[in-house]
N, C-alpha and C positions, 0 to 999 in steps of 0.2 A: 582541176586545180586543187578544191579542198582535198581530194584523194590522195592526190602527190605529197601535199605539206603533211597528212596524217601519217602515210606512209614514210618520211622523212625524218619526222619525230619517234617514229615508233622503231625507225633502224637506229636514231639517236640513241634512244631509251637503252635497247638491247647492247649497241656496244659501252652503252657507260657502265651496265651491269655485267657486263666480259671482262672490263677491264679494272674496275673496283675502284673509277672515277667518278659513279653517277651519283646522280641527289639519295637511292637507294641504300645507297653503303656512305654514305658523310659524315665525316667525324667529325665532331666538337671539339676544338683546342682548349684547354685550360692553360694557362701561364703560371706557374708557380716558382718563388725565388724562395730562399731560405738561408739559414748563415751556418753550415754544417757543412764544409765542403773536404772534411779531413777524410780521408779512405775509411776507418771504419764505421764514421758516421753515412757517408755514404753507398757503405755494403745493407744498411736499412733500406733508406730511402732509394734506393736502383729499385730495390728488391719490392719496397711498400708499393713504389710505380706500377713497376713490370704484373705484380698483383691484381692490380686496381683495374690496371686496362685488360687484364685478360677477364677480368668478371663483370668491366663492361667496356665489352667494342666500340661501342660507340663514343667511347671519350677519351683524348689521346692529353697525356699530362707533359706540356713541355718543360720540363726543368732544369732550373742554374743555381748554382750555391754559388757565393762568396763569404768569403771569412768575414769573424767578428767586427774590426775595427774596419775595414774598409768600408763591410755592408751599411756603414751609415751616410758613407758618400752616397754609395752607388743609389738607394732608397730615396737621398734629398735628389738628386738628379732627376730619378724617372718620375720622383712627385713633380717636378719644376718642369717638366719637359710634358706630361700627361699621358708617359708610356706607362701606369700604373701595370705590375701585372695583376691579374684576377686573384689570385692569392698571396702573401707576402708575409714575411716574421715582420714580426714587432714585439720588442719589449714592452711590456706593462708599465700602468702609473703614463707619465706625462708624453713620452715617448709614444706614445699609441694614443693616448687624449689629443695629442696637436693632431692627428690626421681623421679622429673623429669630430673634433672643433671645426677642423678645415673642410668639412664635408668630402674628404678625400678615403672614408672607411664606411660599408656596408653596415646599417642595423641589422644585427643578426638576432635581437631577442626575442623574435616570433619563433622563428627555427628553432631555436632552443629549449627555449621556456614552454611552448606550446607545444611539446614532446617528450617522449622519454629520451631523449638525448641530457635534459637537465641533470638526469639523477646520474649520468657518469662523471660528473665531477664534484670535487667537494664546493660549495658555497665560495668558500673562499679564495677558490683560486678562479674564479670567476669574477670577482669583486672588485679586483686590480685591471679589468678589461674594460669597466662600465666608465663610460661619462654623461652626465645627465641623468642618470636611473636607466639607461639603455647599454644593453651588450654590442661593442663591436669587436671584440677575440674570441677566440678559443685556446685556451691553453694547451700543451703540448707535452708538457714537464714542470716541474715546482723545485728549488732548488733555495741552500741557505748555506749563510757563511759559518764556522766553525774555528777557533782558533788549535789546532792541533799542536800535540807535547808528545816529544819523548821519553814515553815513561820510565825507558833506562835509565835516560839522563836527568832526571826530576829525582830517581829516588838515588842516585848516586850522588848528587850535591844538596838532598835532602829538603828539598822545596815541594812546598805544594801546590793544589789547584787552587790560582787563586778567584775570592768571592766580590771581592771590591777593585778598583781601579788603585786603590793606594798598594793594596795586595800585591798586583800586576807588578807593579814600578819596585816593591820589596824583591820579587824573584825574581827579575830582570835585574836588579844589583847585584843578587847570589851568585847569577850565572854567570855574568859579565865578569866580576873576581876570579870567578874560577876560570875564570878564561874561553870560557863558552861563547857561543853567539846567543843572545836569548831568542830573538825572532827575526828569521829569515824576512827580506821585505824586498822588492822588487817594483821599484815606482816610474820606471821608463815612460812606462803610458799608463798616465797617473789614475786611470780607476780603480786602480789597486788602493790609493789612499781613499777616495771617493766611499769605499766600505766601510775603511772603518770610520771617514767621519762622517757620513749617514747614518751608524748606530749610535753612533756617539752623540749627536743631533738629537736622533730619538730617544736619548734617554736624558737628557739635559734641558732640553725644549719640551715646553707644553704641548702636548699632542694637537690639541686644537691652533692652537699658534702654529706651528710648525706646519700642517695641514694646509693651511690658509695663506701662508706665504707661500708653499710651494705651486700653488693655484692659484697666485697672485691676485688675491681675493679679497685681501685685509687693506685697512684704509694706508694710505701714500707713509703716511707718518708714522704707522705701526711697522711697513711692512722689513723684516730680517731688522731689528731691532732689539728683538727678547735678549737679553747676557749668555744665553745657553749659546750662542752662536759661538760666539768668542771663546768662552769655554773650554768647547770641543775643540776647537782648533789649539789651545793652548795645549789640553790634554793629548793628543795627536805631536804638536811640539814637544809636550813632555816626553813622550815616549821616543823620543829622534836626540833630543839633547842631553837625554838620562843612559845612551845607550843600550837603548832596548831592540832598536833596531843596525843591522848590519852597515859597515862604512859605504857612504856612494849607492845610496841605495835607488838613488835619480836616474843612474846612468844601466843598473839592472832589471832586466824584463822578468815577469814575476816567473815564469817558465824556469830561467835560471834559479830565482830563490827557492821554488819551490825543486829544486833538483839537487842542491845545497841539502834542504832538509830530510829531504828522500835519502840523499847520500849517507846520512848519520853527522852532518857538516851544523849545528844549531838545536837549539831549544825547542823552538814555537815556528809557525804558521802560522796564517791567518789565510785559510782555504776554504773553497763552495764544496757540498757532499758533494757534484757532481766529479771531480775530481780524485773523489775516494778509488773509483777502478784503476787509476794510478798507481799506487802504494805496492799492489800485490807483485811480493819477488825485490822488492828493494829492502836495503840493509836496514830503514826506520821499520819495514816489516817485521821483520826476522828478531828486531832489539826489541820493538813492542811499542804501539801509540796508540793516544787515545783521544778527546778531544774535549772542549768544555765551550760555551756561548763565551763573549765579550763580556767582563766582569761591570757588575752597575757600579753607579755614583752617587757616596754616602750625600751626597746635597741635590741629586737631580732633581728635577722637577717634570722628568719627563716619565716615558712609561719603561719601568725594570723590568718587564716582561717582555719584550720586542726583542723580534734578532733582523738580522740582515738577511734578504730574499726577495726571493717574487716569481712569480711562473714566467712562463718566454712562449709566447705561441705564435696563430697566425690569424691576420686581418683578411678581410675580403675589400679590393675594391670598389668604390659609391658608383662605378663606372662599366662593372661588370656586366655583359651579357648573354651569363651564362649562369645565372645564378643556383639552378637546380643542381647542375652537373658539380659547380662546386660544393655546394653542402654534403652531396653525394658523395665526395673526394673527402671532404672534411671528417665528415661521419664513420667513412673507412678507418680512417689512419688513426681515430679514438675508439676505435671498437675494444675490447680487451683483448681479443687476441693478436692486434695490430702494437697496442701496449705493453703488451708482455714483450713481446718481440722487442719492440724497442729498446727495453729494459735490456736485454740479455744482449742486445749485439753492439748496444753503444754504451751501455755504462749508466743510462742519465737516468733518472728517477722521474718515472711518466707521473703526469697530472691525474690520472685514470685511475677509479679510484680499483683497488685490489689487483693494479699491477704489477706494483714490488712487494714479492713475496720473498721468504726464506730460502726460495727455490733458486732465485734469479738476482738475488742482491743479498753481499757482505752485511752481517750485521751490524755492522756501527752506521751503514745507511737506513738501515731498518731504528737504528736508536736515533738519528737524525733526525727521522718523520716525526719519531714522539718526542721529539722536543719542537720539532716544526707544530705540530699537534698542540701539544702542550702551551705553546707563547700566546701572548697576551696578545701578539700580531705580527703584522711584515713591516719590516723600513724598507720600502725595496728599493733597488739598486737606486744609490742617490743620481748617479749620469743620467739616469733615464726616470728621474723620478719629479726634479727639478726643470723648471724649463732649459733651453737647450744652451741658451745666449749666459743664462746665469752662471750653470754648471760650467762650461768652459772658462770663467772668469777663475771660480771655486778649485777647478782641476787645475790649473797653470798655479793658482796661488799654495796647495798644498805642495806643489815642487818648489816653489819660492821659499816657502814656512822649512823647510827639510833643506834649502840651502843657508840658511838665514838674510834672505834680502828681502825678504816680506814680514811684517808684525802680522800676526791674528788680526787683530784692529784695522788693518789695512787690506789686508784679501778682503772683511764683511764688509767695511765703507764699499769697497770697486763691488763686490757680489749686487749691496741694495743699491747704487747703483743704477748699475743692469738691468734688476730686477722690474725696477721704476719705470726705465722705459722702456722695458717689454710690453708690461701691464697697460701702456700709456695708447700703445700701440695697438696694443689690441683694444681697448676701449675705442678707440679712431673705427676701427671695423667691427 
């Protein structure tokens, strides 16, 4: 009888290893989601796959992109449902805090820090992924806002770059007389406004203040309280009622405005480098642009060094079990010459550090870095910087403030708010 079952198992054995079903040949699934799902972003990542698994068979990477705006559905979903996959985007700042808060994100700071895997990235783009003094991202790319100019059309109605925010509103008169557009703006889906008044926040608001409401951290009675709030939002208003930005700017997607600008159709921009592979072979090409940060504020109190940014990487599920195989996956796709690649087939400016070289990125991306370089730090994207319940209050009110049926005053009462009983809430847990 034992002879029979040995023999049994041992024809088992052999045809699982005939047919490349047995325990011998088993492959690893990794789950991986990401928010690139446009063709030339995913003539990389096919190709980053296809890579991976041929240099190791034994781990098969199943992947799905969904676009930007949706992937925030699709992410609260499989968090609520507990289909996490083993890999996933997150934006940095609070967006990637609520799922390491929620035990819902892998600590990855031993992997890191306890290897030379630390020294491929700069300090700082790792610093936007930590909650508690612990790593739970890896950044992927680092990217920042810019307001771009027609330098044709600047020196044709003889305006310059301007240095202060009163400057701004001086050239945007020029322009507008002349009958120009001064800045293209596109606020359909309002994180387009969300930019500029998170810079405008950071340079108005105490840093420390600022910090501390956005981690709803500061006492009940402090918290989104400071003047600088209001401010920014007036500033922002100023620029919508002073005609700085184009008519109905509610009902256009920034794609259009920015395809306005690209046209030779306006002044200014307010665009992320990542965006700059755009430009080449359009008519602002060929006329000549350039770009300059958000002008400070002679009264601010906040920090004039700051621009708009933040890296965009990917978490590990708290749930994974698989965890080697993905580090392995992760370490791949940051190696330099997985970044380089990057660079050169989708345009984005890799996290990695000596990826974008003069080889593989236009020069005003390469002057982008050293002013990324340069700043005193990141405001990163306010949508995802702010908790989630507040920010939607903020985004719906900067389309109010740009219709006129919302005061400044009255978006930050509804923001604190929210804000209140967010915090309230999460103290309860």
């Amino acid at each position: 009888m034992m002879t029979q079952r040995l023999t049994t198992l041992a024809l088992a054995a052999a045809l699982g290893l005939a047919t490349g079903t047995g325990v011998a040949d088993a492959k690893t699934t990794v789950s991986f989601l990401h928010k690139w799902p446009e063709p030339e972003n995913m003539v990389y990542f096919n190709a980053a796959v296809k890579a991976f698994e041929e240099a190791n068979p034994d781990i098969d990477i199943k992947m799905e992109a969904v676009a930007d705006e949706p992937y925030k559905d699709k992410i609260r979903v499989l968090m609520a449902s507990g289909q996490v996959p083993d890999i996933y985007f997150s934006w940095s700042g609070e967006f990637g805090k609520k799922f390491a808060r929620g035990g819902r994100a892998y600590d990855i700071t031993d992997h890191v820090y306890n290897s030379d895997w630390k020294n491929t990235f700069p300090e700082a783009a790792l610093q936007p992924f930590k909650f508690e003094g612990r790593l739970y991202g890896i950044p992927i790319n680092v990217d920042a806002k810019f307001m771009l100019y027609n330098t044709e059309t600047f020196k044709k109605h003889g305006v310059e770059v301007p240095k202060t925010f009163d400057d701004l509103l001086a050239v945007c008169a020029k322009l507008k007389d002349a009958g120009v557009v001064p800045i293209n703006f596109g606020n359909q889906f309002p994180w387009a406004a969300s930019h500029y008044i998170g810079e405008m926040l950071a340079k108005l608001v105490p840093n420390d203040v600022r910090v501390g409401d956005y981690a709803l951290t500061r006492a009940d009675n402090e918290l989104y309280t400071d003047p600088g709030y209001v401010e920014a939002l007036k500033a922002f208003q100023q620029l919508n009622d002073e005609g700085c930005f184009n008519r109905g700017s509610n009902a256009l997607t920034h794609p259009i405005a920015r395809g306005s600008f690209l046209a030779g159709r306006g002044a200014m921009i307010y665009m992320q480098m990542v965006e700059f592979g755009r430009i080449g072979g359009s008519p602002i090409d060929k006329s000549g642009w350039n770009f300059f940060t958000l002008p400070t504020f002679a009264d601010g109190r906040g920090d004039p060094g700051i621009i708009t940014g933040a890296p965009d990487g990917f978490m590990v599920s708290a749930e994974t079990k698989h965890i080697d195989e993905v580090i392995r996956f992760l370490k791949f796709l940051t190696t330099p010459e997985q970044a380089r690649e990057y660079v050169n087939i989708t345009g984005m400016t890799s996290s990695v550090k000596g990826a974008v070289t003069a080889e593989n990125a236009d020069e005003r991306v390469l002057q982008g870095l050293k002013f990324l370089d340069a700043a005193s730090g990141l405001a990163l994207w306010l949508d995802t910087d702010m908790d989630a319940r507040s920010t939607e209050v903020l985004l719906a009110g900067s389309q109010a403030i740009l219709n006129g049926t919302e005061t400044p005053e009255q978006v930050m009462e509804k923001v604190r708010k929210t804000a209140l009983a967010v915090k309230k809430e999460r103290e309860k847990n």
